[in-house]
N, C-alpha and C positions, 0 to 999 in steps of 0.2 A: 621404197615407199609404197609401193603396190603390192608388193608383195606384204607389205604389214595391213596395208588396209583391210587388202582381199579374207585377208587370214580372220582380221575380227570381224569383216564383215560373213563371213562362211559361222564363225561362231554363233554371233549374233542371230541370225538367221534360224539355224540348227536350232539351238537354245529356247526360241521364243517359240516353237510351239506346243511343248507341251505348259508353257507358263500361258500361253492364249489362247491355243484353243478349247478349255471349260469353260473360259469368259466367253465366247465369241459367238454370236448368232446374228442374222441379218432376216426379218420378216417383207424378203422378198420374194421366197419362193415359197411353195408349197408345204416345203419341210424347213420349219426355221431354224432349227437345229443342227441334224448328223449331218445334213447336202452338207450344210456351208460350211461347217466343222472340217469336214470332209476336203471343200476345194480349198481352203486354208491353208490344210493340212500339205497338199499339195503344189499351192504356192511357198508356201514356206522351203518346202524341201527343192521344189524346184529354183530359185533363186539363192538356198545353199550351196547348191549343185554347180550354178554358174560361179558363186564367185567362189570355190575353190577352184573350179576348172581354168580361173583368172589367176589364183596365186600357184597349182600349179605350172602355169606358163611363167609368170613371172621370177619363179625359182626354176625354172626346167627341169623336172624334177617330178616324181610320179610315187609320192608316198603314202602307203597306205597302211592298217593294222591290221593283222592277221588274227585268228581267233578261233576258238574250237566255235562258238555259236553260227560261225561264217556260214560253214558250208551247209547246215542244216535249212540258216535263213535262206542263202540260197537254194535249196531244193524246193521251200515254202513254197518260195513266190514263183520257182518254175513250175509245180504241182498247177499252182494259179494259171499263171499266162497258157499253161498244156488244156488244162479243164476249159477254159475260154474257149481257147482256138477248136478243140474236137465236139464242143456243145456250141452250134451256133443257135441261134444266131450272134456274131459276132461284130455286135454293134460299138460304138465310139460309148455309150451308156452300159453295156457289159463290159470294157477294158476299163472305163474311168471309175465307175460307181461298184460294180460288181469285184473286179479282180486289182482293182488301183491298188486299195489301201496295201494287200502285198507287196505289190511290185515297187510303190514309195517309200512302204517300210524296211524292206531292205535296203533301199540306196540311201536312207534316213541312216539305217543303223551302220551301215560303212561310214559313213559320212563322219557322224558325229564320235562314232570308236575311234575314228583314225584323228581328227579335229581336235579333242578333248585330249591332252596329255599329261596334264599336273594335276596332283591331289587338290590344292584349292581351285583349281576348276572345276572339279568334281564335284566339291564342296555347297562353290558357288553356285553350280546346279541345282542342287537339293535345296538349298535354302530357296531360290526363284521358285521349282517345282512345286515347293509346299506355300508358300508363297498364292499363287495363283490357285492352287486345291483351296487353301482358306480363305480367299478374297471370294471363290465360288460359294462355299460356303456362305460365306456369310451375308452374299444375295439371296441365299434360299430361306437364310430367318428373314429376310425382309420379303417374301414373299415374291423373290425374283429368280425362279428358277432357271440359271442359263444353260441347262444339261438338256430339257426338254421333260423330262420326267423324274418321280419322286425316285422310281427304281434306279434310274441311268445316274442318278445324284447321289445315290447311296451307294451303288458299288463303286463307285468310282473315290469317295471319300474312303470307303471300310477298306479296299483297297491300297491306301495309302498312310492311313491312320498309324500303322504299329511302324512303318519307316519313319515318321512325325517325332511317334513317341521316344523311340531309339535314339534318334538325334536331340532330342531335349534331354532325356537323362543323360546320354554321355558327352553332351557338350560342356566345353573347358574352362569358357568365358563368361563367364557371369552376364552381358547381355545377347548374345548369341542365343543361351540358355532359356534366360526367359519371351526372349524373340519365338525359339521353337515351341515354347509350353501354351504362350499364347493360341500359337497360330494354332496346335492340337487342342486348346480348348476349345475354339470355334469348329474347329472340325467334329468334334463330338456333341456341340450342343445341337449342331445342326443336324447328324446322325440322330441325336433325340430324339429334334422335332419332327423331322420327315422321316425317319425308319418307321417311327410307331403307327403310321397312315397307310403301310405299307402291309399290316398286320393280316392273318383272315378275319373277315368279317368290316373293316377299313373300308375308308370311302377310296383309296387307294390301292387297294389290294392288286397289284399285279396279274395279268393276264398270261400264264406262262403255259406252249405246250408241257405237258407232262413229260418227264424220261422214261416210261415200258414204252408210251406211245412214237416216241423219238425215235428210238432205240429201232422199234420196227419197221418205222418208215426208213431210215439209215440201212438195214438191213436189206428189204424189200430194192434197195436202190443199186447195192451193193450186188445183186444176183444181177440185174444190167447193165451197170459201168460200175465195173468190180475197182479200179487203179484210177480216176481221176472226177468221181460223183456228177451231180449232174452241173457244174459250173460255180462259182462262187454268185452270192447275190440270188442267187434262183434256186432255195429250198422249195417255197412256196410251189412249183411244178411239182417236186418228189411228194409236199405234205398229199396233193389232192388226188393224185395218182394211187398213192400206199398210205392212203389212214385209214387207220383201222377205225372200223363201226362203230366199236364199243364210245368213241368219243362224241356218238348220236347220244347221246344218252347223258351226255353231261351239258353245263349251263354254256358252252361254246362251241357247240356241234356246228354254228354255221359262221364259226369265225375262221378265214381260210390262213394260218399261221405264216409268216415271211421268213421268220428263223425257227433254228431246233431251241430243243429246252437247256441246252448249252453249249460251250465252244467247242466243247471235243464231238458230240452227236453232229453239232452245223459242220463240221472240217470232216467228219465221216461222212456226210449226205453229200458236200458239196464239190469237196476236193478229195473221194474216195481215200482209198487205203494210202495210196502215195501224200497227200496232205496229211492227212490224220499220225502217219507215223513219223513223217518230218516234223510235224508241230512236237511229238513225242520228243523225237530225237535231240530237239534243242533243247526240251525241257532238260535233257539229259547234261547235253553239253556245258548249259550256265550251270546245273549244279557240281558239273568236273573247274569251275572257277573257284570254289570253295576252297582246292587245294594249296597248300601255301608252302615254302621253301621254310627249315627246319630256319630255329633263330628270328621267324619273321612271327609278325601279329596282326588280325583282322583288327581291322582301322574301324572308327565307327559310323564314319560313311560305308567301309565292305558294312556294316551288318546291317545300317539301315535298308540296302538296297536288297540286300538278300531277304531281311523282312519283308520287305514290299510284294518281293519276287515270288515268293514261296505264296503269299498272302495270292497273290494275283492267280497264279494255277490252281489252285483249292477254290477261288470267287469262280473261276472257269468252268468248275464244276457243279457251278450250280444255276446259273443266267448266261444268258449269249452276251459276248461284247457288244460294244458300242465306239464309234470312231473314236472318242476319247480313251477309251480302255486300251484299246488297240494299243493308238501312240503310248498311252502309258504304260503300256507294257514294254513295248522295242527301247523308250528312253532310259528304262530301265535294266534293260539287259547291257546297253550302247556306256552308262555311266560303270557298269560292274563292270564292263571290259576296259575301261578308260582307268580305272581305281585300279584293275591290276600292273598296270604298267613299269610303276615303281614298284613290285614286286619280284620281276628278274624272274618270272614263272615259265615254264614250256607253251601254257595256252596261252600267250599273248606276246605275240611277235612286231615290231613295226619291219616294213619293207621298204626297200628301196626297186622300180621297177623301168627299166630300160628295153629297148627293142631286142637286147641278146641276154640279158642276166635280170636275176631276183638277189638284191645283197639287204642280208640282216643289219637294220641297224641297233641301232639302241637309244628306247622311247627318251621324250624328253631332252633331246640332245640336239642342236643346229646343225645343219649341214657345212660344212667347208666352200669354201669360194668355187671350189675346182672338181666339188665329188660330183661323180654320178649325173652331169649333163647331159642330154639328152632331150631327141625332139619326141620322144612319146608322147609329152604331154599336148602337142598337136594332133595325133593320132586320133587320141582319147578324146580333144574336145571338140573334133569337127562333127563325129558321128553324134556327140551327145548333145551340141546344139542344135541339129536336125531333130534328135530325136526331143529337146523340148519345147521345138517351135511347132511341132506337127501335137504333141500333147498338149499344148497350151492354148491350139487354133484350135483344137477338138473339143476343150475342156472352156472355149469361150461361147460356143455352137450349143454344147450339153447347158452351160448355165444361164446365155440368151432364150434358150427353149424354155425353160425351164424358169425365169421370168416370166415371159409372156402368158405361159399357161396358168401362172396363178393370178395375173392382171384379168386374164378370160374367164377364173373362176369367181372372182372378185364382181365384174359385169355380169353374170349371170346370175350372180345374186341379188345384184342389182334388178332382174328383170330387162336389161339392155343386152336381146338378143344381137343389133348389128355388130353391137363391138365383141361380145363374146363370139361371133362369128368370124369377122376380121381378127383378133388375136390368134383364134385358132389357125387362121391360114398360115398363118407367122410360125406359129412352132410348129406346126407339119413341115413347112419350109424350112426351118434351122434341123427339124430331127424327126427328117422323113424315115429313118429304119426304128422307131421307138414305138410300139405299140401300143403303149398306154394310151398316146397324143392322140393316135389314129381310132381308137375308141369314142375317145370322149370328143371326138373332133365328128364322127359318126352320130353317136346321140344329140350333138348341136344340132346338127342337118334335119335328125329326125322331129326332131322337138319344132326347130321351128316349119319344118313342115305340115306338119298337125296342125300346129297354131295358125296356118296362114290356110288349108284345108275350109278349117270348121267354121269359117265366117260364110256367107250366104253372097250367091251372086259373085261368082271371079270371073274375073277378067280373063280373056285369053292370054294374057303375059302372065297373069298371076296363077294361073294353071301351070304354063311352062315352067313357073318358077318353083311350084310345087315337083311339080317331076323334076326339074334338076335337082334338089336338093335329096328326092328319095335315092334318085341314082348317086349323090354322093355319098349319101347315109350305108347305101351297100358296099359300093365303094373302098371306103374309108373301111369297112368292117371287114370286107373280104384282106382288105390290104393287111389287116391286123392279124388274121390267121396267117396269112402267107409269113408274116417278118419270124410269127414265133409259131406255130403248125400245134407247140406243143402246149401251151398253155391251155387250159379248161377256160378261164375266162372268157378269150377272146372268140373259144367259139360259142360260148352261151349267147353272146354281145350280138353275134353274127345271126342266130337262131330267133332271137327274142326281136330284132332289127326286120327279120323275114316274120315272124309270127305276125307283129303289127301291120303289116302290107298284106295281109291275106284279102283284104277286099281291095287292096289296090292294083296287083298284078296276078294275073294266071300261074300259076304254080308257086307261089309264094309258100302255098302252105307244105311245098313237098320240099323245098329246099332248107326251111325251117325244119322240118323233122330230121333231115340228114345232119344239120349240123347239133338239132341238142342228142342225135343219135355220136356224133361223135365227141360233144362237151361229155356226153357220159360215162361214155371209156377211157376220158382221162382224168373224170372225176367221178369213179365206181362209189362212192360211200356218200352220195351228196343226194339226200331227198329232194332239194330242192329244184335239181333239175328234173326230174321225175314228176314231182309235182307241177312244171312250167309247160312238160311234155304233154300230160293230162290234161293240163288246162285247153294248150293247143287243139288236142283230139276233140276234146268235150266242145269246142269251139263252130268245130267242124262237122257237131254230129255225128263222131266216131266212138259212141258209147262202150263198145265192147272196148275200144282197145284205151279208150280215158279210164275205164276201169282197172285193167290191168296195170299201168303207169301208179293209179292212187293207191292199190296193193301194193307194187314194189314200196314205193314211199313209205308205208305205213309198215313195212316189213324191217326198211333201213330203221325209220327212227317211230318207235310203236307211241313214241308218247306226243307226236305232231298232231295238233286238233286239227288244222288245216287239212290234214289228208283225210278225216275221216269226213270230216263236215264236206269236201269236193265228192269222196265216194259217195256220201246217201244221196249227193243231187245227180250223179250220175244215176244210182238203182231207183230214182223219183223218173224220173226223165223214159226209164226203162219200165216202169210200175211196177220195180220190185220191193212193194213197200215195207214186209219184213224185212228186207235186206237194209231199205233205208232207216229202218225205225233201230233197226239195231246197232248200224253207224253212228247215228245222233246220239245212241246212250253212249258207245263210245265218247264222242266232246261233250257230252253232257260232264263224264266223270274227269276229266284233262283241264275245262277250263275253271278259269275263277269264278265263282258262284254268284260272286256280288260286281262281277265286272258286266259292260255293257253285252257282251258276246253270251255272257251268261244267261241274263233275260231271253237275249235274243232267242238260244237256242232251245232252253224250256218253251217258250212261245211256237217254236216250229216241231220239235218232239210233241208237241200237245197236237199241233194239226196233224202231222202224222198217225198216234195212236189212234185216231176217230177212223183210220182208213184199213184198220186190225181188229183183227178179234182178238179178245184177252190171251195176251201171253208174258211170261216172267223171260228175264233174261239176267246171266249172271252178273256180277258185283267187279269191277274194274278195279285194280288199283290205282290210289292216290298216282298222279305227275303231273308233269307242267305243261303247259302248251301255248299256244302264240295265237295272235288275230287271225280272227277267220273274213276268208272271202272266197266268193265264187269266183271262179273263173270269167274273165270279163272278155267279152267278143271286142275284136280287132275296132281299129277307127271305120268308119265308112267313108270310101273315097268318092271326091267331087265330084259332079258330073262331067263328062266330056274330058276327063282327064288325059295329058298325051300318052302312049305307051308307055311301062316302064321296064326297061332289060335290067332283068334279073342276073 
């Protein structure tokens, strides 16, 4: 009796997530989509996991399916758990969120290969699969997207759509038939609706890095960790490190990319050569399933899945996955190995496994009262419930944090700085090594110390409480370079956190320049820190060298009106009013004519020229450019302020 339950509870389990998780989102966290898709995805597998480890015990008995895709997936996810561990930091949010989805999808695709052993199981899969693909669907005609986006919705339907169709034409039964036809005509009407928004020129047009530019930063990455890239989940490090220039110059030059421009460039950047040719290698392996013993025939579940499959590496090669992609990929592979079983083929074995031997059995078939006994299956599930109480206690900590923080962002939207203040201490607390938290857990401190600064008449407690909060705001900042050293962000955060204290503590402003001096060797192609530098200088009355800052910038990205509108009030401030008259013609020719910036700057070109003698200067070309502002000098700190250690 446990031994039946466990079996369909192991099913059940396995089964239900690629039928739940495109339905599934929870707007509790930040991300109300891939997170929770994601820890779903995880509990699903993980409570598979138990209750075979329950039917293994129950039959004594250690059976699993062998398969040529086996060893590839395995090497995947070891490429994974390798890249983790030699790129730290190796936080409980780099194993869970960065390198999980590997490590689950292997134990996913064992799991459910070995689980899955009858053709109408197989069967009954595909119909649920598409099942849940079209009930997704058909949220998104009703304006319910549960993917998160038009894009993540559409490859994940186009992905599935020719398996759909395959199983409706060569289904047998007249309502099976029109069950499948249905469900593929909601899949395509709602491909209609939302692909065409997707279009160029769409009010949805996808934001995708390009492939030369992929392709170089993958490369670029490649000459410093040649075998294992810079970790899963943490392209966005490789983007700001190696993008190339040329990407100033296009309408995203200051969007910092999370992923490559697709799956094989992201498993090249992320999990080096060793990921990238494993991902290869499997491709390879499920296409040696195609082979079939002479006298036999591809069934039309084999060809739907193989549709899908083929469908799926070709989508690969053009958009990065998405946690759904992911799963629907492995379940996909996991059903082909399943549908070979009654095939009698060499790539797909079951085993039987004991502390001294491995014996072939043969799929689909019950064991004997007396065969193959054995206490492995204790072996097997002591380590593995350790290992899913310790992932599950980690993965309770990552998604408590990970609440609270969007409760704190929630209040501060509110304008309710104590509770976004109190929340924060909360997720610093559940996910003190996460540097995101320790960021924005920083700019709380800063914000509301400003805010409690700029009222007239403090209090000596209210002083005090001013300096603690700056000493946290560093704090919290420094703490966020320490966890990840390598990020660009975290030392802009660090830099920009010291810039604004330059009237509050003695050397403020010199600790500030060391760190956007080091934000910029790991982000060499970013004008904008260059232009944060300058401002700094220009702050300080460091004209020569705010100058030189506003040249790099305007070298990196020539068509930034902000840099050139900062240089003429530099060479104004200098009296080099040629100098300045001829930067203003610059954003003269950059911004929009009929925008506010516009007026504005004809207005100051005009003061300027009165300070020249007639002179012509050449003709710019036509480009675009962004809101202009001066550099704006630091807060002014209170009087009688206590020290603050930097």
């Amino acid at each position: 009796m446990i031994a039946k339950w466990s079996y369909r509870l192991t099913t059940f389990f396995l089964l239900a997530a690629p039928v739940c998780l495109p339905l599934f989102y929870l707007p509790l966290t930040t991300d109300f989509y891939q997170f929770n898709k994601l820890v779903l995805f995880y509990i699903l597998t993980g409570l598979g996991l138990l209750a075979w480890l329950v039917y293994s015990i129950a039959t004594k008995t250690v059976r699993l399916t062998l398969s040529t895709p086996l060893l590839p997936f395995l090497t995947l996810a070891a490429a994974a758990a390798a890249s983790i561990w030699f790129n730290p930091p190796r936080t409980a949010e780099s194993w869970l969120v960065g390198g999980g989805l590997y490590l689950a999808g292997f134990v996913y695709f064992l799991l459910t290969s070995t689980i899955v052993q009858t053709a109408p199981q197989v069967k009954t899969s595909l119909l649920l699969l598409t099942a849940g693909l079209s009930l997704t669907a058909l949220a998104a005609a009703l304006n319910i997207n549960l993917t998160g986006s038009a894009l993540s919705l559409t490859s994940l339907l186009l992905s599935w759509l020719p398996a759909a169709l395959v199983l409706a034409f060569k289904a047998r039964s007249g309502p099976k038939k029109i069950a499948y036809f249905l469900l593929s005509g909601v899949m395509v009407s709602s491909l209609i609706l939302n692909g065409y928004k997707l279009l160029p020129g769409r009010e949805l047009q996808p934001v995708l890095l390009n492939p030369p530019a992929a392709w170089l930063i993958g490369v670029d990455t490649l000459k410093t960790k040649l075998f294992l890239g810079t970790g899963p989940g943490r392209f966005s490090e490789s983007f700001t490190r190696f993008k190339p220039i040329g990407l100033n110059l296009t309408d995203y030059w200051n969007i910092n990319f999370a992923v490559s421009a697709n799956v094989y460039l992201e498993l090249l950047t992320t999990l080096g050569l060793i990921g990238l040719a494993a991902f290869v290698w499997l491709i390879a392996a499920v296409n040696r399933l195609r082979r079939r013993l002479p006298g036999t025939r591809i069934t039309a579940s084999q060809l739907a899945l193989f549709a899908g499959f083929f469908t799926q590496i070709l989508l690969a090669m053009a958009i990065p996955f998405t946690v759904v992609n992911w799963v629907l990929f492995v379940i996909t592979i996991s059903l082909l190995v399943s549908g070979q079983k009654s095939k009698q083929t060499s790539q797909v074995k079951d085993v039987l496994l004991t502390l001294s031997a491995v014996t072939l059995v043969e799929p689909q078939t019950a064991l004997d009262s007396g065969q193959a006994r054995s206490i492995l299956p204790w072996f097997i599930a002591l380590p593995s419930l350790l290992g899913l109480i310790i992932v599950f206690f980690s993965l309770t900590k990552v998604y408590g944090a990970e609440y609270y923080f969007k409760q704190s962002l929630d209040a501060a939207a509110k304008n309710d700085g104590k509770n976004t203040y109190d929340l924060q201490v909360k997720v610093v607390g559940l996910a003190p090594d996460n540097d995101r938290y320790r960021i924005a857990y920083s700019n709380t401190n800063l914000a509301l110390a400003n805010s409690l600064a700029a009222r007239t008449d403090l209090s000596d407690q209210e002083q005090q409480t001013v300096a603690t909060l700056i000493q946290q705001a560093i704090r919290e900042a420094r703490a966020a370079t320490q966890i990840n050293p390598n990020k660009a962000g975290n030392w802009a955060n660090l830099a920009n956190i010291y810039k604004s204290l330059v009237n509050f503590a003695d050397g403020a402003d010199q600790f500030a320049q060391a760190a956007y001096v080091r934000a910029i060797q790991l982000d060499p192609a970013n004008p904008g820190l260059r232009l944060d530098l300058g401002g700094l200088f220009y702050g300080l009355k460091n004209y020569d060298s705010a100058r030189d800052r506003f040249l790099e910038t305007i070298q990196l990205k020539p068509n930034l009106a902000n840099g050139y509108y900062n240089l003429s009030y530099v060479y104004q401030q200098q009296e080099k009013w040629l100098e300045a008259y001829q930067a203003m013609q610059q954003v003269i020719a950059i911004v929009e004519p009929d925008s506010d910036d516009g007026a504005r700057v004809r207005n100051e070109l005009s003061n300027l020229e009165k300070k020249l003698p007639p002179a012509k200067t050449a003709d710019q070309p036509e480009t675009t450019g962004g809101d202009l502002a001066v550099p704006s000098p630091a807060p002014a700190a209170p009087d009688n302020l206590p020290p603050i250690e930097l």
